[in-house]
N, C-alpha and C positions, 0 to 999 in steps of 0.2 A: 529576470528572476534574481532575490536578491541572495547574497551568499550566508555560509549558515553562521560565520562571523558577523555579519550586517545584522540579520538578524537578533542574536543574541546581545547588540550594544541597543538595537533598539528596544527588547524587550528589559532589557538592564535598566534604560533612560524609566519606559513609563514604570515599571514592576519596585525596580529596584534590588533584584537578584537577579540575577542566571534565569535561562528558562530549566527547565524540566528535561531530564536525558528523556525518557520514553512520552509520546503522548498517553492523555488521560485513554481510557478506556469506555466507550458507550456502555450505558446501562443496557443487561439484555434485551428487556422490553423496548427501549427504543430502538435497538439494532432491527428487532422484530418486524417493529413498525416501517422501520424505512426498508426491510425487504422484498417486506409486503407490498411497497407503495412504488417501489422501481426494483423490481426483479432482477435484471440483466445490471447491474450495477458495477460490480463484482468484474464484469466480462470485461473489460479496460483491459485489467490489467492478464487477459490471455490472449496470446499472440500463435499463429502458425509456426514459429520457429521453438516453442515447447514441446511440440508432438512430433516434430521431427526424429526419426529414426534413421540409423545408417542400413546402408545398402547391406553391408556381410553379417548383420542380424539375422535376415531372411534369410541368406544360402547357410548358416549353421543351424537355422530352424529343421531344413528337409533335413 
């Protein structure tokens, strides 16, 4: 993977600026399209250790 320095001299070399702080943004409709077209896409990025709850949640529940 390369680093976000690396990066930014290679996109310096072809471009001839800096890149962009934020990426572009999909147009809606095409977001549309591609969720339509792979649904579960999104799910990469959720792991079991986000729903994790601690144990003394439950005993201040009762």
């Amino acid at each position: 993977m390369l680093a976000k320095k690396e990066i930014e001299e290679d996109f310096m070399r072809m471009v001839g600026h800096r890149p962009p702080r934020r990426p572009k943004k999909r147009p809606r409709n095409v977001q549309k399209q591609l969720d339509t077209l792979f649904p579960g896409q999104w799910l990469s990025e959720v792991c079991a250790d986000s729903y994790k709850v601690p144990d003394d949640a439950e005993t201040r529940k009762r």
